[in-house]
C-alpha positions as CSV (number, residue, x, y, z in Angstrom):
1,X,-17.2,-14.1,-53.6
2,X,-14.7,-15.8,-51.2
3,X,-12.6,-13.4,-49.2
4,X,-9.5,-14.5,-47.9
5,X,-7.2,-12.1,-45.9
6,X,-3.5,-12.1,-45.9
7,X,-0.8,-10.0,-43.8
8,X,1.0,-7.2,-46.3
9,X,4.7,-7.5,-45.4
10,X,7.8,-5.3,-46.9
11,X,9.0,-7.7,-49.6
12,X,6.0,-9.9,-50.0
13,X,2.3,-11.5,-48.9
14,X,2.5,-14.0,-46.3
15,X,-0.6,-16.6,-46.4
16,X,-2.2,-16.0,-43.8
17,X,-6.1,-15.6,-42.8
18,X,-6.0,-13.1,-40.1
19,X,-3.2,-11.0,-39.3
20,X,-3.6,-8.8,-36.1
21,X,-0.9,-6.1,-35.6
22,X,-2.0,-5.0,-32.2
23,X,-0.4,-1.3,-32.5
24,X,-1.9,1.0,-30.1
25,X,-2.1,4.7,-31.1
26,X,-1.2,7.9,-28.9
27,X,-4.1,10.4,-29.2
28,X,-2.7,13.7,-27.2
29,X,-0.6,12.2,-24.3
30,X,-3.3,9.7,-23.6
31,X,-3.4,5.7,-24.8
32,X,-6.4,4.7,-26.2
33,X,-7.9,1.1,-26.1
34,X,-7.8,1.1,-30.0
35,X,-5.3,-1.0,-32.5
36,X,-4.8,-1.3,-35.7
37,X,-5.5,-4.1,-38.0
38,X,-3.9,-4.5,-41.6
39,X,-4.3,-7.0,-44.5
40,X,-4.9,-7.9,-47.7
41,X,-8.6,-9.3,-49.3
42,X,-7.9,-12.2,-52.4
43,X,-10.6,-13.2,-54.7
44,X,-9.1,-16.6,-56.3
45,X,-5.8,-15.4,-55.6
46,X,-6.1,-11.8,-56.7
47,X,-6.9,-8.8,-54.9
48,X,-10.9,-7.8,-54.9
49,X,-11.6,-4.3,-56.7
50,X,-11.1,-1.3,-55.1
51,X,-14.0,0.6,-52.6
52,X,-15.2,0.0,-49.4
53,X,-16.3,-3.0,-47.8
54,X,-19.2,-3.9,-44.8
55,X,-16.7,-5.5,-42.2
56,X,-17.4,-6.5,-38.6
57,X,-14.9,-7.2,-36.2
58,X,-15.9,-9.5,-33.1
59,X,-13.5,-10.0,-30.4
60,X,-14.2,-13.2,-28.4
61,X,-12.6,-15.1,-25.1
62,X,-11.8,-18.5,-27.2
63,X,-10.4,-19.5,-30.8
64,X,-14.0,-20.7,-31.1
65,X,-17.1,-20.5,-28.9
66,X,-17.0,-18.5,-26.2
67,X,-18.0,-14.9,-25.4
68,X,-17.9,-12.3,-27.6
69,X,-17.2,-8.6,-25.2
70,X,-17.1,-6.2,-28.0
71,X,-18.2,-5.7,-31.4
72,X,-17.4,-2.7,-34.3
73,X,-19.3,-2.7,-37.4
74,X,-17.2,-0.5,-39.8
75,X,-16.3,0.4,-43.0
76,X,-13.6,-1.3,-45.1
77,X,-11.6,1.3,-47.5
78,X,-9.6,-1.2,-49.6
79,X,-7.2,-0.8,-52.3
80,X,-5.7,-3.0,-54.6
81,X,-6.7,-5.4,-52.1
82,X,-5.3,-3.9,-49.1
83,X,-6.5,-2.1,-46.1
84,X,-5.8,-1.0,-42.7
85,X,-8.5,0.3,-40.2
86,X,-8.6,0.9,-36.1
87,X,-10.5,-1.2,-34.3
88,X,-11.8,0.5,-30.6
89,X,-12.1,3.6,-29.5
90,X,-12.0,5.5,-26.2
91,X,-15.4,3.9,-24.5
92,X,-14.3,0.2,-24.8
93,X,-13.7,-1.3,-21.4
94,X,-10.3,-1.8,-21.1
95,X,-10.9,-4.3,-18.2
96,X,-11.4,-6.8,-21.7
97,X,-7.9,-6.7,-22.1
98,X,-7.2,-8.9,-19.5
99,X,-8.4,-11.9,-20.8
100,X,-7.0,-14.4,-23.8
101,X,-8.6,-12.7,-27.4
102,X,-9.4,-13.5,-30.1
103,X,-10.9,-11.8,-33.2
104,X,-13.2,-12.6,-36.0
105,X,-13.6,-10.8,-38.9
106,X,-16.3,-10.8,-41.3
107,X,-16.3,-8.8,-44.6
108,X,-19.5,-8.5,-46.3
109,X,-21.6,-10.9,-43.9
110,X,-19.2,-13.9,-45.1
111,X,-17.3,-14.6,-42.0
112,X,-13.8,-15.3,-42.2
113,X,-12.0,-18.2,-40.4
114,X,-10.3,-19.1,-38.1
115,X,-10.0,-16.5,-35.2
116,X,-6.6,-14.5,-34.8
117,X,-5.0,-14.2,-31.3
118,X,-4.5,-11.0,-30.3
119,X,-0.8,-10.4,-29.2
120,X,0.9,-7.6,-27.2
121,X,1.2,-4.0,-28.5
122,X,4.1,-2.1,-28.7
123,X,2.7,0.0,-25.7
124,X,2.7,-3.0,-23.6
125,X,5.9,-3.8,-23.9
126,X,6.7,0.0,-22.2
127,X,5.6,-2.0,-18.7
128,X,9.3,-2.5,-17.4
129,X,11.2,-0.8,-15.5
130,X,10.6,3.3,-15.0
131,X,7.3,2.7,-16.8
132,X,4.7,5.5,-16.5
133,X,1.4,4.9,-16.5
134,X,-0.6,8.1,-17.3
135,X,-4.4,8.8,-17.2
136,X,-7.5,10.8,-17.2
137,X,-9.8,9.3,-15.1
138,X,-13.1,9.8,-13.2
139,X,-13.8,8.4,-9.7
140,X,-17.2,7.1,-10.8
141,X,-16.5,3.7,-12.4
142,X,-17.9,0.1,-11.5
143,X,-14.9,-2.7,-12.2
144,X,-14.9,-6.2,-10.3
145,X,-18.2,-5.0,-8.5
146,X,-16.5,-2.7,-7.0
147,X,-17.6,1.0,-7.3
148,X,-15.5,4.0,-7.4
149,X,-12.7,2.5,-9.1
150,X,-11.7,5.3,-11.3
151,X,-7.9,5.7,-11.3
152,X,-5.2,5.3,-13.8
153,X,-3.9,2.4,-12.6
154,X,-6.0,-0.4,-10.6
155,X,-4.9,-3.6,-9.9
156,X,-7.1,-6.3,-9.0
157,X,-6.9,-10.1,-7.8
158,X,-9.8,-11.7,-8.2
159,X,-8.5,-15.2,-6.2
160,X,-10.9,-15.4,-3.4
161,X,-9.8,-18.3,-2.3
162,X,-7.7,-18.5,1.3
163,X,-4.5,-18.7,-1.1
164,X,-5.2,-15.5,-2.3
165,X,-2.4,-13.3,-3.0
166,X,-2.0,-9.2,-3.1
167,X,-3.7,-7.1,-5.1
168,X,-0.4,-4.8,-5.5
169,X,2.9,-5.9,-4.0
170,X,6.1,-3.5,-3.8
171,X,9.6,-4.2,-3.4
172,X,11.8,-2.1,-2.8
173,X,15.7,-3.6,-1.6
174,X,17.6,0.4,-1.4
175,X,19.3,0.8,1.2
176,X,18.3,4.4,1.9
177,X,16.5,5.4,4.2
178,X,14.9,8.8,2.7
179,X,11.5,9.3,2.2
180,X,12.6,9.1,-1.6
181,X,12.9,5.6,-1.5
182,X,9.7,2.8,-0.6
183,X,8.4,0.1,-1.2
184,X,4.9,2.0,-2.3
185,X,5.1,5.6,-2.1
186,X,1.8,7.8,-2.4
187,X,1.5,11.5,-3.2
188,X,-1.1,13.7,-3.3
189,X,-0.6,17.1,-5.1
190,X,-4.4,18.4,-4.3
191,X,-6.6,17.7,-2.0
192,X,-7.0,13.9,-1.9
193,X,-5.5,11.6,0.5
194,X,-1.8,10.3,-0.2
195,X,-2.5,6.8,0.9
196,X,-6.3,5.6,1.7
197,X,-7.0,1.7,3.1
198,X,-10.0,-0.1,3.8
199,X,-11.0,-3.7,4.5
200,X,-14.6,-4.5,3.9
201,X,-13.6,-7.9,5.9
202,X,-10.3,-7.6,7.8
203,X,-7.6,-5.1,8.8
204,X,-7.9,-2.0,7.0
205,X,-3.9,-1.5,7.3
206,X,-0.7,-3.8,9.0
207,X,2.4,-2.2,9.9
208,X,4.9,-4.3,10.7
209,X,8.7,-2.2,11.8
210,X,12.1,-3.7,11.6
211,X,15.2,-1.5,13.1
212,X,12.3,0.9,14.3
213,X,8.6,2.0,14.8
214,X,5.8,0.6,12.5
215,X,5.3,3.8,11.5
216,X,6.4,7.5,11.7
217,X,3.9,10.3,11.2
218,X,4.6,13.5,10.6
219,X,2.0,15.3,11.7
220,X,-1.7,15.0,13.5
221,X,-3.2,11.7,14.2
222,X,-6.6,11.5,13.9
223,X,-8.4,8.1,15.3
224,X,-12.3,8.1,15.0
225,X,-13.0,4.7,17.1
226,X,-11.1,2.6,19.4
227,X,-7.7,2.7,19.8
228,X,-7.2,-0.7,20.8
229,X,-3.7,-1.6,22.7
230,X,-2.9,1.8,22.2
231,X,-0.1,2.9,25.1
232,X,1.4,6.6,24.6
233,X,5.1,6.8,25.4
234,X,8.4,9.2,25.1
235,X,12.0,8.6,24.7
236,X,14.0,10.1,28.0
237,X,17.0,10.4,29.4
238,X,17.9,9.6,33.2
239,X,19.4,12.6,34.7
240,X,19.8,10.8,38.0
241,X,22.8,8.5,39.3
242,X,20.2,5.0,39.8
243,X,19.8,2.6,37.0
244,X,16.4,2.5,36.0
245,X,15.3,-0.8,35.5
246,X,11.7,-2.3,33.1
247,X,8.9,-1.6,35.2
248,X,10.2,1.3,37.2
249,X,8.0,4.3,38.0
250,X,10.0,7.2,37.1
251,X,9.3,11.1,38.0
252,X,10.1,14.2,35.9
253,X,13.0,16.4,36.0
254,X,12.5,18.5,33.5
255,X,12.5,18.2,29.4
256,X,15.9,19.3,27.2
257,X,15.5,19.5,23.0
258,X,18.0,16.6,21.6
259,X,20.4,18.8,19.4
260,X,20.5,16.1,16.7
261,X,16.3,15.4,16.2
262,X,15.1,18.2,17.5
263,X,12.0,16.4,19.6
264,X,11.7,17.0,23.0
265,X,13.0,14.7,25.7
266,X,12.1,13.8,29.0
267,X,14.7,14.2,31.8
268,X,13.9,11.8,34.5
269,X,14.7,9.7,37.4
270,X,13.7,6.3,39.3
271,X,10.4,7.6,41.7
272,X,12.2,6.8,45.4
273,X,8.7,8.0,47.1
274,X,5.4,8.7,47.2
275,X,5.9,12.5,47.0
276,X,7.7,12.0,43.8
277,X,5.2,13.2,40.4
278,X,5.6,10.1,38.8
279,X,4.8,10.5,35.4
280,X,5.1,7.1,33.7
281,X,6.9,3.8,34.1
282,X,10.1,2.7,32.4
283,X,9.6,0.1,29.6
284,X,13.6,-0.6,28.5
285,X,16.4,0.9,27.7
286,X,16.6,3.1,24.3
287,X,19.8,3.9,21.8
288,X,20.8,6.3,19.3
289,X,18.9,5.7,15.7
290,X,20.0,7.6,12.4
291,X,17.1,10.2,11.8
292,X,16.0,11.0,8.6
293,X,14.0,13.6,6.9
294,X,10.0,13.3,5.8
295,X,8.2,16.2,4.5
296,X,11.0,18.4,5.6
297,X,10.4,17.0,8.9
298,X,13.4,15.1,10.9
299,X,12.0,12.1,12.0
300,X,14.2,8.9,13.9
301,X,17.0,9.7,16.4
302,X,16.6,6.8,19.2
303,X,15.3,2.9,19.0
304,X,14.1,0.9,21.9
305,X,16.3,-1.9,22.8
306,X,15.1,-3.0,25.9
307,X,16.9,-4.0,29.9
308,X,17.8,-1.4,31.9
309,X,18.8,2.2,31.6
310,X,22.0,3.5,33.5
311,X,22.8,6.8,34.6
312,X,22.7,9.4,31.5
313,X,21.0,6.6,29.3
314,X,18.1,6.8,27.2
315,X,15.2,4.8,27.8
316,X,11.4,4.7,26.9
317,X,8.6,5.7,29.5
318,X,4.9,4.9,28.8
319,X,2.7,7.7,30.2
320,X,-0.8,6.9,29.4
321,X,-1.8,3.4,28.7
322,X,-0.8,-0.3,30.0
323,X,2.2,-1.4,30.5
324,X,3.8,-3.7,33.3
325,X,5.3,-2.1,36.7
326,X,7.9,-3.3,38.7
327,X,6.0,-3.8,42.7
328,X,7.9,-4.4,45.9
329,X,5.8,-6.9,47.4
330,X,3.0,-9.3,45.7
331,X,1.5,-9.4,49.2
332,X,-1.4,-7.2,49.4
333,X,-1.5,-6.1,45.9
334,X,-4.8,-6.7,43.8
335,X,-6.4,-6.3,41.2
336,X,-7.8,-2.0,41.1
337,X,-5.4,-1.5,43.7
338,X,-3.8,2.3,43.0
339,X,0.4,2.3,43.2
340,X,2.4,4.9,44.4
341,X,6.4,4.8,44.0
342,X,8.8,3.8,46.9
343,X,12.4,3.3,47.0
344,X,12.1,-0.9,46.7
345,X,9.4,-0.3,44.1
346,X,5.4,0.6,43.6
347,X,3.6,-0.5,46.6
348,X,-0.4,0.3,47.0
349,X,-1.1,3.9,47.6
350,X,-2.9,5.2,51.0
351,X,-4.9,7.3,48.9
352,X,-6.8,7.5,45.3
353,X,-3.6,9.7,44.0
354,X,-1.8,6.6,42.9
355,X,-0.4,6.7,39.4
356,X,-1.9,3.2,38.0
357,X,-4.0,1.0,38.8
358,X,-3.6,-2.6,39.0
359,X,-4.9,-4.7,36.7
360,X,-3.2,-8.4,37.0
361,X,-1.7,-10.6,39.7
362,X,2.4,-10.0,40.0
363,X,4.0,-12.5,37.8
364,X,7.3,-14.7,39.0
365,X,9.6,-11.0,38.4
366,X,7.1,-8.9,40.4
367,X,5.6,-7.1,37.8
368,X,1.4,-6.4,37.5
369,X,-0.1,-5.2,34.3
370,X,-1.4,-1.6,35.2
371,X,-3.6,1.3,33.8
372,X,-0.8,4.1,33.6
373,X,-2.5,7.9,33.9
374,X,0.2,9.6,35.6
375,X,-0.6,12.4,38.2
């Protein structure tokens, strides 16, 4: 008996071998890697008799050769020639679907030619914008060689070449500056993390700001490991009547709450003397930011915009960390040498209760890189 297999249409039979609807079916509110395949079986040129039929359904990487990654045995219910069965169920891999397909059918061990392509589904075609991608998954899965990969969404680029591009890239062009709008936005409802990085080779995570910080959190910072060029620093305000200039050790006055972020801020002055608490060094002048809110939190308010600060200016002081200070004289100063303030600038303290300590030669503008730790 020769088979031949045609695709059942409204009005009439097209000729045609194979014919591959590729309709996935809704089961709950889950998809399932399953479609549906319809035609018709001819017997020189009419349809076989009624009952059900041994058919296998191969699906293979090429119109011919190539590798076959799944198989279905199945019964064949046909009538008056015509049948329609579903092909998959909920344990293929869906990582198959990837790839080019094609199928090959055979129908009581006569195999039927050529292979059919398979095409999109109807589900595929959801993928545009305000698609939703909903799942059901379990963390332990193996995909790529990579374990863990369980998630209702992975991406993966398997270019390992030094042209490699992104796994996942977002773009995002609003304008807004909420926490409603991003590029990539994570949330975590339980207990997992709402964002989690790591690099088995490189960075685990770049930040890179534009108008402002690299990064706002909201919150706790834990670092377990090194921290490296790490320097912590406020936003102030100078509350006295000198400029304060990049590089300048500045002493405390006091602290006020801004009445538009809410965050504390430092109220301080240009260190004159020794007897002065210095507390940092000025870095550069600072200006008024929008602030916005994250988590119910207010975040923004100022942005550092470097030279130097005038009287009632904001400005940014690094308390902990390196940063460059201004010194009055490059004769005598060296390298673990502790600075105190004076009114033409830091100059080597008498005693081991300087406020840095020298770590560089004084460039051509008098300023030394220095260990800032306050006192």
């Amino acid at each position: 008996m020769n088979f031949v297999s045609t695709l059942r249409a409204p009005s009439r039979f097209l000729p045609m071998l194979l014919a591959v609807l590729g309709a996935l079916f809704m089961t709950g509110c889950a998809l399932e890697p399953v479609f549906t395949y319809q035609g018709r079986l001819l017997n020189d040129g009419g349809p076989v008799a009624d009952g059900n039929y041994d058919g296998q359904f191969v699906l293979y990487t090429a119109q011919t050769g190539g590798t076959a990654v799944y198989t279905v045995t199945q019964t064949i219910p046909v009538e008056d020639g015509l049948f329609n069965v579903e092909i998959g169920n909920s344990n293929v891999p869906t990582e198959i679907y990837r790839q080019p397909l094609f199928m090959e059918v055979s129908v009581n061990g006569e195999t039927l030619s050529p292979r059919q392509p398979l095409r999109g589904a109807p589900y595929a075609f959801s993928l545009a914008s305000g698609a939703v991608i909903q799942g059901n998954e379990l963390l332990t899965r193996t995909l790529n060689g990579q374990e863990d990969t369980g998630a209702a969404l992975m991406v993966v680029n398997a270019n390992n070449s030094l042209n490699g591009g992104h796994g996942l890239l977002g773009i995002n062009t609003s304008q807004s500056t909420t926490d409603a709008t991003a590029a990539v936005a994570g949330i975590a409802q339980g207990e997992g993390y709402g964002g989690f990085f790591r690099s088995q080779g490189f960075r685990g995570l770049y930040a890179e700001g534009g108008d402002g910080p690299a990064g706002y959190f909201a919150g706790d910072i834990a670092v377990t490991g090194n921290c490296n060029g790490c320097a912590m620093a406020y936003y102030a305000r100078n509350d006295g009547s000198a400029a304060i200039a990049p590089g300048d050790l500045v002493t405390a006055v006091g602290v006020e709450v801004d009445a538009v972020s809410g965050a504390p801020v430092l109220l301080v002055r240009r260190a004159a003397s020794g007897s002065d608490a210095v507390v940092g060094v000025a870095t550069g002048a600072a200006e008024r930011a929008p602030t916005t809110s994250v988590g119910g939190t207010t975040i923004g308010g100022f942005t550092s915009k470097g030279g130097a600060t005038q009287a009632g200016g904001y400005l940014s002081v690094v308390v902990q960390g390196l940063a460059q200070v201004r010194v009055s004289s490059a004769d005598g100063v060296a390298i673990g040498d502790r600075l105190t303030a004076s009114s033409e600038g830091a100059v080597v303290s008498a005693d081991v209760g300087g406020v840095a300590r020298v770590m560089s030669a004084p460039d051509r503008n008098g300023l030394v890189w220095a260990m800032i730790d306050g006192r």
